[in-house]
C-alpha positions in Angstrom: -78.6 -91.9 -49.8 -77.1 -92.4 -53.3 -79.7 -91.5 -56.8 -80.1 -95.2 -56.8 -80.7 -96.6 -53.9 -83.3 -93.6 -53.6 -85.6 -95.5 -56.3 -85.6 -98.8 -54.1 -89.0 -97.2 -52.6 -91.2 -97.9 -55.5 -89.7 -102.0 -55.5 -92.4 -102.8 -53.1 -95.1 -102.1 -55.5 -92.6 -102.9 -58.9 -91.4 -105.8 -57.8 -94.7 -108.1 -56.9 -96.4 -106.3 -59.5 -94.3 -107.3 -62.3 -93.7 -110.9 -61.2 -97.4 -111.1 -61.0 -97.9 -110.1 -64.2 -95.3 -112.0 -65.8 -96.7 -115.4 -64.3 -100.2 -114.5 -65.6 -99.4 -116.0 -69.1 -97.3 -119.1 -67.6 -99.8 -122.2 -68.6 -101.4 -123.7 -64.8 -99.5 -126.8 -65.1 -96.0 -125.4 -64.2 -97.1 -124.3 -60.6 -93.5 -125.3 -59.6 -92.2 -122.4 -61.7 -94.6 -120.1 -60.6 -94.1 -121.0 -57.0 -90.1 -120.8 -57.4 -90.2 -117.0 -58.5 -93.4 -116.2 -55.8 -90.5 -117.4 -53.2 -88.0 -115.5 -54.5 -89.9 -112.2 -55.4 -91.5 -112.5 -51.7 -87.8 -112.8 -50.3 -86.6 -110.1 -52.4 -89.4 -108.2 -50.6 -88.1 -109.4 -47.1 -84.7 -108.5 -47.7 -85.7 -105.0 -49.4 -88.3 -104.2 -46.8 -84.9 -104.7 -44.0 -83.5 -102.1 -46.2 -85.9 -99.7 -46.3 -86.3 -100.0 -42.3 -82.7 -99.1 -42.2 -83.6 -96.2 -44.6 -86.7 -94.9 -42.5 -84.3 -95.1 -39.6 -81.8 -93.1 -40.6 -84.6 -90.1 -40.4 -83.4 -88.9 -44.2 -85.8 -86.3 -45.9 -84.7 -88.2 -49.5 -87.4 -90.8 -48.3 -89.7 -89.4 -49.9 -90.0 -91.1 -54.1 -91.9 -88.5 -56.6 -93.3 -90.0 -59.4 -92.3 -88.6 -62.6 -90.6 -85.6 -60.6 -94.0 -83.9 -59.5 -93.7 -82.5 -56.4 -96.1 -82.9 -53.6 -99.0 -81.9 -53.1 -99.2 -81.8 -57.4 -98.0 -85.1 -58.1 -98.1 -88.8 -56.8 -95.8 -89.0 -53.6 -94.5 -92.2 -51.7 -93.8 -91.6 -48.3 -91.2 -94.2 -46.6 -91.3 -93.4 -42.8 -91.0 -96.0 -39.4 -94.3 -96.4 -39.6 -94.4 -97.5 -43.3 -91.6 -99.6 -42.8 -92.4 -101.4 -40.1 -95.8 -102.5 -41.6 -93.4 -103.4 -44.9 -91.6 -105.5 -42.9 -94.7 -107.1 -41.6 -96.2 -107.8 -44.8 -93.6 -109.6 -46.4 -92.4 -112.2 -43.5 -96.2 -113.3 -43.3 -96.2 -113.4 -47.3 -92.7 -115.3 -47.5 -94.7 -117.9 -44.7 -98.2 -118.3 -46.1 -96.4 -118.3 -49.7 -94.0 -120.9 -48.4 -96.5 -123.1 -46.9 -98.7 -122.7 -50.0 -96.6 -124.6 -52.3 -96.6 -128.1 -50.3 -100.6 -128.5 -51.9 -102.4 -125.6 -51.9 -101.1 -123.6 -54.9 -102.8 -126.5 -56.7 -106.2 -125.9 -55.5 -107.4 -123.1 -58.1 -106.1 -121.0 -60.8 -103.5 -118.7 -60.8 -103.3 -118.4 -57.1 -99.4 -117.1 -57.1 -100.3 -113.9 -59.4 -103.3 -113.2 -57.3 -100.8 -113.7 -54.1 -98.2 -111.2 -55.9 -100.8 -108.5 -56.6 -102.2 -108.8 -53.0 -98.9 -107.7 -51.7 -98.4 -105.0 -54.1 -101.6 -103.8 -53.2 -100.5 -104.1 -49.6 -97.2 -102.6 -49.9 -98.3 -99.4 -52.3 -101.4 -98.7 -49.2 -98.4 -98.4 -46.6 -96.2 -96.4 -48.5 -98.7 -93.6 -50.7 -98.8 -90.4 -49.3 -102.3 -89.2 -50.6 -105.6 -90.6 -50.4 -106.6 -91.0 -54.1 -103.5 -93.6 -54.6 -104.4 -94.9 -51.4 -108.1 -95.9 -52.9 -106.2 -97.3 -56.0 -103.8 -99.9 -53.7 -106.4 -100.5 -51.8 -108.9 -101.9 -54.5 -105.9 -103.2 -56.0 -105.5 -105.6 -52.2 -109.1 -106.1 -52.7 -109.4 -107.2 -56.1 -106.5 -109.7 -55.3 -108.3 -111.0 -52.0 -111.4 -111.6 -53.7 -110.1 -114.6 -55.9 -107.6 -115.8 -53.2 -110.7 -116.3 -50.7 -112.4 -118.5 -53.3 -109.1 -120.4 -54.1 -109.7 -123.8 -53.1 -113.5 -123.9 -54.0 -116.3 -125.5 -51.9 -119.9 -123.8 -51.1 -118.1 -122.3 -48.0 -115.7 -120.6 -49.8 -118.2 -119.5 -52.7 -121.0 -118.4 -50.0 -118.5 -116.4 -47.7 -116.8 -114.8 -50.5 -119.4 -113.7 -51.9 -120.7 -111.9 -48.8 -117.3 -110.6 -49.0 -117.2 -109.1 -52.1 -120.6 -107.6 -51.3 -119.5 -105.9 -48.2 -116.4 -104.6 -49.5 -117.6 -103.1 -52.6 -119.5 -101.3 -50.4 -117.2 -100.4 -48.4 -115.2 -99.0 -51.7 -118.1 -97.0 -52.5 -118.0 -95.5 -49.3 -114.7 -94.6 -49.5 -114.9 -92.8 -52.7 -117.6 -90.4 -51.3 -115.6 -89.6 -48.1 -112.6 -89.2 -50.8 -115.0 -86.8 -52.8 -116.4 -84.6 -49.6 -112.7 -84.1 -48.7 -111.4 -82.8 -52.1 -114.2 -80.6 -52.5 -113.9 -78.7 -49.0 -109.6 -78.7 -49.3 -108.6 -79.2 -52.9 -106.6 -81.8 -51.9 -105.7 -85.1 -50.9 -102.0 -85.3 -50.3 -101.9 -86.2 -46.7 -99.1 -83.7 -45.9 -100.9 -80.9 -47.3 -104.3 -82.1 -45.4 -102.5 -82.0 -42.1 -101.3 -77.9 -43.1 -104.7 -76.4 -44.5 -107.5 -78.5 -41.8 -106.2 -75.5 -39.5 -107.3 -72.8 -41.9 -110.3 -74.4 -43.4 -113.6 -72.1 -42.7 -116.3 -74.0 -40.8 -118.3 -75.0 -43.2 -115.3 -76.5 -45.2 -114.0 -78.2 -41.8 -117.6 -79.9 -41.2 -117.2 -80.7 -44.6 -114.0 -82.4 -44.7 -115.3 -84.0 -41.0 -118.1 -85.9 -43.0 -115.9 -86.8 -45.4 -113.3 -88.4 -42.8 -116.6 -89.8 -41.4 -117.3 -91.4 -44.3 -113.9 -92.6 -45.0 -113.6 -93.9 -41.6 -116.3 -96.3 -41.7 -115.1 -97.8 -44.6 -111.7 -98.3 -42.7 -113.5 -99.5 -40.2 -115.0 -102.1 -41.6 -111.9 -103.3 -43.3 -110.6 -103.5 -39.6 -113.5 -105.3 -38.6 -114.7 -103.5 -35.8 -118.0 -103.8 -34.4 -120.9 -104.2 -35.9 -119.2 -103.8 -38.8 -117.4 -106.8 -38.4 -120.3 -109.5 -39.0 -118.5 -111.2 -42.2 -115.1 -111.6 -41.4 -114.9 -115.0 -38.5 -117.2 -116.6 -41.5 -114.9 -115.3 -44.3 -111.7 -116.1 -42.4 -112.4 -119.5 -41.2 -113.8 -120.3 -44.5 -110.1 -119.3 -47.0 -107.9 -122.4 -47.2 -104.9 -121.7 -44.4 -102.2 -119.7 -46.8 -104.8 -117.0 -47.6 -105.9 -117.0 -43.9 -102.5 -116.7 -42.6 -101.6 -113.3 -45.0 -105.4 -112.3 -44.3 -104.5 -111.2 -40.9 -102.7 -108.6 -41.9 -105.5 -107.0 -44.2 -107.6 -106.2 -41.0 -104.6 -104.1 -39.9 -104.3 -101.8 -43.2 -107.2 -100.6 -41.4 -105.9 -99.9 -38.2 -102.6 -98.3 -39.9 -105.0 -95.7 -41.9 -106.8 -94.6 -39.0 -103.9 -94.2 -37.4 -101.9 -92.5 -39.4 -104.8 -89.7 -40.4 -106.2 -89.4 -37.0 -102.0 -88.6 -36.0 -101.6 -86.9 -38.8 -104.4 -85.2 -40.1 -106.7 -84.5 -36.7 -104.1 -84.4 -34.3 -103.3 -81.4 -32.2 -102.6 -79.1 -35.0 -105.8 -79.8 -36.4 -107.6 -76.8 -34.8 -111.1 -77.3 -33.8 -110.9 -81.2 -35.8 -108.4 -82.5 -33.3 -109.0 -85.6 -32.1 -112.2 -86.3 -34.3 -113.9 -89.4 -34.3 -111.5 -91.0 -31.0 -114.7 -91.1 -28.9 -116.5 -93.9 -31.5 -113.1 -95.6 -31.8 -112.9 -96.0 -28.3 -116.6 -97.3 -27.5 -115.9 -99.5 -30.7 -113.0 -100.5 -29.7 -114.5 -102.2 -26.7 -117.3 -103.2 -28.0 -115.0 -105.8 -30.6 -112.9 -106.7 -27.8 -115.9 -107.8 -26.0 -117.8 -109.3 -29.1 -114.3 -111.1 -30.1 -113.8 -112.3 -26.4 -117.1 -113.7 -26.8 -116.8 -115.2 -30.0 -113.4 -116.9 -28.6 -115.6 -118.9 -25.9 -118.4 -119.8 -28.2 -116.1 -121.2 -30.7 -116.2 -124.6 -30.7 -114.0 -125.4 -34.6 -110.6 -123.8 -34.3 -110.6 -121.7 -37.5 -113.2 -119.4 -35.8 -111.6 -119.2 -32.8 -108.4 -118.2 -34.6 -111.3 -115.3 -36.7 -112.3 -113.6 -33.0 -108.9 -113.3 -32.3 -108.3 -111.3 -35.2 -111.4 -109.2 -33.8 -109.8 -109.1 -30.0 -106.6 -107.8 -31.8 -108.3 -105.0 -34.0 -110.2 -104.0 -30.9 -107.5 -103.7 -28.7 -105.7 -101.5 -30.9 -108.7 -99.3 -31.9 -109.6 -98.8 -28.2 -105.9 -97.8 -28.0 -106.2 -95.3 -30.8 -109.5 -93.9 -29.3 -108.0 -93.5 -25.6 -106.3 -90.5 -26.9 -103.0 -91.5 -24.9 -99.6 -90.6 -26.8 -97.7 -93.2 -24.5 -99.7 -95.7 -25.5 -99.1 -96.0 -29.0 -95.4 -97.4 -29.2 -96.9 -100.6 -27.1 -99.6 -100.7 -29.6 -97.4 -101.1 -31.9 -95.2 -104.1 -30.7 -99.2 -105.4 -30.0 -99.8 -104.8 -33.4 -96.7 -106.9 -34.8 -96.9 -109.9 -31.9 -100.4 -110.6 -32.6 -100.6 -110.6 -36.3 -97.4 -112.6 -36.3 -99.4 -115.0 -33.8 -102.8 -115.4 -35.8 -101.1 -115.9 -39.0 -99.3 -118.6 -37.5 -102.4 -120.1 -35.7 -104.2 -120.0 -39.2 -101.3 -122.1 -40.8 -101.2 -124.8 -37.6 -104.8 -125.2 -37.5 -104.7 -127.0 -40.9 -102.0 -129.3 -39.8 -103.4 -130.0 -36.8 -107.1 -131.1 -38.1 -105.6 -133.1 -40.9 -106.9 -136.4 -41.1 -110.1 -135.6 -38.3 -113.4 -137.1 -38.3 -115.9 -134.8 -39.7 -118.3 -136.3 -37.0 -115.2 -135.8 -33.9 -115.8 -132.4 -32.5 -119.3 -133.5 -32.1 -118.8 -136.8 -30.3 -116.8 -135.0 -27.9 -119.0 -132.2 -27.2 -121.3 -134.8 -26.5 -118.8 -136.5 -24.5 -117.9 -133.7 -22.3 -121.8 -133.0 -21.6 -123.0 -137.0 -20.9 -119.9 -138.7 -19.8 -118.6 -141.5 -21.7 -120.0 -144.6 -20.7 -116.7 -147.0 -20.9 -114.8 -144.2 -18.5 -115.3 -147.1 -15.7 -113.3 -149.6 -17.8 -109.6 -150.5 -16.7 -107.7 -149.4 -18.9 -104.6 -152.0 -20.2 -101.9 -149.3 -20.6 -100.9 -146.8 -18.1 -99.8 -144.1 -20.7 -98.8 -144.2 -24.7 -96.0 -142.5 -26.5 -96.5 -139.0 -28.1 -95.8 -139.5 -31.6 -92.6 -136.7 -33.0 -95.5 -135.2 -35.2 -97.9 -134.1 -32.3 -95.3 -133.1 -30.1 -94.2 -130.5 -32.4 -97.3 -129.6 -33.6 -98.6 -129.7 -29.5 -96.0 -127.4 -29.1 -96.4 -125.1 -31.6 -99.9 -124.8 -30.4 -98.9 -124.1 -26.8 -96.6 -121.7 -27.8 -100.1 -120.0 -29.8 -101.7 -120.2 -26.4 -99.7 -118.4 -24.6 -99.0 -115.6 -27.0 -103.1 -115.3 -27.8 -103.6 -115.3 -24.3 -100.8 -113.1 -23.5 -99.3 -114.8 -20.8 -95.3 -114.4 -19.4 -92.8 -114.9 -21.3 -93.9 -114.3 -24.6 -94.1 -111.2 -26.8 -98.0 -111.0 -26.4 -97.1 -110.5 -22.6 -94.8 -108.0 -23.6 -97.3 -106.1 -26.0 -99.9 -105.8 -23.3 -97.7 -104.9 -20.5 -96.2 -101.8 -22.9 -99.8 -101.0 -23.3 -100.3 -100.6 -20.0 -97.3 -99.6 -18.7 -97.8 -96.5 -21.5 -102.0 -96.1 -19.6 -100.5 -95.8 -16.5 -97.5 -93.7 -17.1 -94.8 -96.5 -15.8 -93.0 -95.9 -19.6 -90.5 -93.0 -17.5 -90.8 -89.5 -19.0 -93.8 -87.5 -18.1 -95.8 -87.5 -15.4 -98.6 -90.4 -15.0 -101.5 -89.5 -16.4 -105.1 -89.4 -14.5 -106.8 -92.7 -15.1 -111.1 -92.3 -16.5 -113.5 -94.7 -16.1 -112.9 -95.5 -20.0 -109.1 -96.6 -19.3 -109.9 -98.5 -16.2 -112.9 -100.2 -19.1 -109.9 -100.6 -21.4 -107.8 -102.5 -18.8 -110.5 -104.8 -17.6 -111.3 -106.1 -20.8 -107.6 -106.1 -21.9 -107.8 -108.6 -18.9 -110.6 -110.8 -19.7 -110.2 -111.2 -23.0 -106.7 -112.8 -22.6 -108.8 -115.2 -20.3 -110.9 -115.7 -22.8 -108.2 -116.8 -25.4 -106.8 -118.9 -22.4 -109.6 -120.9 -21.5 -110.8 -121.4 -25.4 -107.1 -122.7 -26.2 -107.1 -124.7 -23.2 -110.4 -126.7 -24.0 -109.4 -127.2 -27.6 -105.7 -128.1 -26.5 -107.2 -130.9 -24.6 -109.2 -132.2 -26.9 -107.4 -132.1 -29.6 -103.9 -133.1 -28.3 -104.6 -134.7 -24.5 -108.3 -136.8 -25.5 -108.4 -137.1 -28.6 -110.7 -140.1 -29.6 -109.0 -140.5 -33.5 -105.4 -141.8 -32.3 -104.5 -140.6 -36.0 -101.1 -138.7 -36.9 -101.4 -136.0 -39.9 -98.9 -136.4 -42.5 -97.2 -133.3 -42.1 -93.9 -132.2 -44.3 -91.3 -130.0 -43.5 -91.8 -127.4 -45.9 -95.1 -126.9 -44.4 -94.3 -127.2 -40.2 -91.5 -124.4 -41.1 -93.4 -121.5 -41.3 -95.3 -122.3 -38.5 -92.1 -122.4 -36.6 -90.2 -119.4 -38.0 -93.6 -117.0 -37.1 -93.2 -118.2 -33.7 -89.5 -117.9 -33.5 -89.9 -114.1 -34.4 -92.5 -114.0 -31.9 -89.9 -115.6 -29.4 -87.4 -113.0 -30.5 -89.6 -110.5 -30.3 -89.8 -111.3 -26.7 -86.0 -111.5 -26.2 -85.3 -108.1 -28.2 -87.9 -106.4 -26.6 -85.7 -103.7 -25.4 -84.1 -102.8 -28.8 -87.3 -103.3 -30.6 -89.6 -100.7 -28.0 -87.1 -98.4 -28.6 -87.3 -98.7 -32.6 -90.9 -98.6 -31.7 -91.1 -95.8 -29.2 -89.4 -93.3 -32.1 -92.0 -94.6 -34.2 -94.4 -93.1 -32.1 -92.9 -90.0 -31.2 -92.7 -89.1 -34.9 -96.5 -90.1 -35.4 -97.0 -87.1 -32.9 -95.1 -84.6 -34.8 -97.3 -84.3 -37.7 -95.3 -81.1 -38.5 -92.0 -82.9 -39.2 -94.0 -85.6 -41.8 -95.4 -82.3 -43.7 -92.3 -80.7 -43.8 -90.6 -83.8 -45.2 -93.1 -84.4 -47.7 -94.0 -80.7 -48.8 -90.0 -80.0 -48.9 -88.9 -82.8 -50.7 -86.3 -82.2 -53.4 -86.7 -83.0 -56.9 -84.7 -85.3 -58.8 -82.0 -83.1 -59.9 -83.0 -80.1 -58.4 
């Protein structure tokens, strides 16, 4: 790596920072200007966050970027690994779609919505790639502070009464964190994650309970950012409620949650940890399960789409949390691919839904609940035609919404089919390598509901499939542009070639894991790095 390319790990945060600055001052009635440089600051990102992957790959100890030359665990660190990439990656296809789609209508709905998108990905970007928790706390209020005024874009008492239940719940969630943050810091004199992972060992008792309620403390703020249960109360009302651009990058804020607890429980309380290792797996486990059921639930019950599409994101954080808590290294590189498949699927399932009820009855859903419980009383009549053409419109859309179906309910051939059956075959020791591993009552608990809730998602899609697309009672096509449809489609294509490439991309996600489990190797990196001209 050359001295410049080596500062292309602080763009992430520069770059939508900057360009969200700079469109701050921009008067409201040239949207079309600030929409042209979100676009092309958000493909920037997608084309920088390919070539940071092919950095992170490439195993370099250079990856790590210290900020004004202070070395770790002293100064501010950024930490560019597989992991961080990958979730890079992630973050700015589903911005370059939801910021795409946004700029058909949506970006005129409110104030300043493109500034508020930029800083939402900075926040995003600088959480994935800090290497201490103090900066993490900073990027992370920073996401927040950004996804506050993108949920009330748009307006409407919805909106205003779910975002406000979000703000409550997520300042208090920030509060928490900032006392686990404390508790840590005073038991280790230090947050650098690195240097966390090398002292835990040789922390007294009292110090390691200490920094154990901290993580405590830290963790349930995490948590409920990932929405597990019962902490996850305000998220299908919050998620269904944001206008279908903010929806669509919202899926991903669930799993900044997931890719903290992750990386400390890995990291920081993995086998090296002493006496600490594995804390806390046994409440992500019964958690775990406890959303995927709640969320499986939710999914039937859900009678308007944009909840549905809300439980899903709860079946999603639930499988992977029950992953996490299962304790299984094989499991994690099928986690993983489950982790990209399924965000890439919700985010696109948030974007369709709003095409797809364009132009509805307010009074529809109702008529044919009623419908399906008392029978219509015309069914008797002969009917003149024998069948009616599809219009172009709802074929596409009917298909994009198949393709949703199968991918939520993870069914053959799809990535979501893929996903599950890595997170298996990892359970039950099919992946090659070591020996199977004995199978507990908890797996078996994992597998069952890993089951179910994919029926779940099947039979909810099915119902509102039919009702929407096969007997619908408004005969009336949604306008729908091209600028719009095309992000739908290119989510679903990388899910398609996710499914295709799923050789390639398990292995890219297998080394993933296997460095995740050699905490060591991260330290060693980080604690080692050289200095800028040193």
């Amino acid at each position: 790596m050359t001295e410049w390319t080596h500062h292309l790990l602080i763009l992430p945060i520069l770059l939508p920072l900057v360009v969200g600055a700079a469109m701050i001052p921009i008067d409201e009635r040239n949207r079309s200007l600030k929409g042209i440089m979100g676009f092309v600051s958000t493909l920037a990102l997608f084309i920088l966050s390919i070539v940071l992957m092919r950095m992170a790959s490439s195993g370099e100890a250079s990856n790590v970027y210290q900020l004004g030359n202070w070395p770790a665990p002293f100064g501010i660190v950024l930490v560019l690994d597989r992991l961080s990439a990958l979730m890079l990656c992630l973050t700015s296809g589903l911005a370059l779609a939801a910021q795409t789609y946004s700029i058909a209508r949506w970006h005129t709905a409110g104030h300043h919505f493109h500034s508020l998108f930029q800083l939402l990905i900075a926040g995003l970007n600088g959480s994935f790639l800090t290497g201490d928790l103090f900066n993490l706390f900073v990027f992370f209020e920073m996401m927040l502070a950004a996804s506050y005024g993108l949920l009330l874009h748009g307006s409407g008492p919805l909106r205003v009464k779910a975002g406000l239940h979000y703000v409550a719940i997520n300042l208090a969630a920030s509060s928490l964190f900032l006392i686990g943050v404390s508790l840590i810091y005073g038991a280790t004199g230090t947050l650098n994650m690195a240097d966390l992972s090398v002292k835990l060992a040789t922390l007294s008792p009292n110090d390691r309970q200490m920094v154990e309620v901290g993580a405590g403390v830290l963790g349930v703020a995490f948590l409920v950012k990932a929405g597990m249960w019962p902490l996850s109360f305000w998220l299908p009302t919050a998620y269904s409620a944001a206008t279908p651009p903010v929806a669509a990058v919202f899926a991903i804020l669930t799993k900044v949650g997931i890719y903290v607890i992750l990386r400390l429980s890995l990291l920081v309380f993995g086998a090296g940890a002493g006496a600490s290792a594995g804390f806390g797996q046994p409440v992500l486990l019964a958690g775990g399960l406890l959303t995927i059921a709640f969320g499986a639930i939710g999914v039937l019950a859900s009678q308007a789409m944009g909840r549905l599409a809300a439980y899903s994101v709860l079946v999603s954080s639930g499988t992977l949390l029950a992953a996490i808590g299962l304790g299984h290294a094989s499991m994690i590189a099928g986690a993983l691919f489950y982790l990209v498949s399924s965000t890439l699927t919700i985010s696109a399932f948030f974007l369709l839904i709003e095409l797809v009820e364009r132009g509805r009855d307010a009074g529809a859903d109702v008529l044919a609940v009623t419908m399906e419980a008392y029978g219509d009383a015309d069914e008797d009549e002969e009917e003149e035609e024998a069948g009616s053409a599809i219009p172009g419109t709802m074929a596409i859309l009917g298909l994009c919404f198949c393709l949703c179906a199968l991918l939520l309910a993870g069914l053959p051939p799809l990535s979501g089919f893929v996903a599950k059956f890595a997170i298996l075959g990892g359970l039950f020791g099919l992946s090659g390598g070591d020996a199977a591993p004995a199978i507990s009552a908890a797996d078996w608990t994992y597998v069952t509901l890993l089951i179910v809730s994919g029926l779940a998602a099947m039979i909810a899609m099915n119902r509102v499939g039919i009702r929407t697309f096969w007997a619908s009672i408004e005969n009336t096509v949604p306008r729908v542009v091209v600028i719009e449809i095309t992000p739908v489609a290119v989510l679903l294509a990388a899910c398609i070639f996710l499914s295709l490439q799923a050789g390639p991309i398990m292995g890219y996600m297998q080394a993933t894991a296997d460095s995740l489990m050699n905490p060591a190797g991260y330290a060693e990196r980080v604690l080692n790095a050289p200095r800028a001209g040193g």
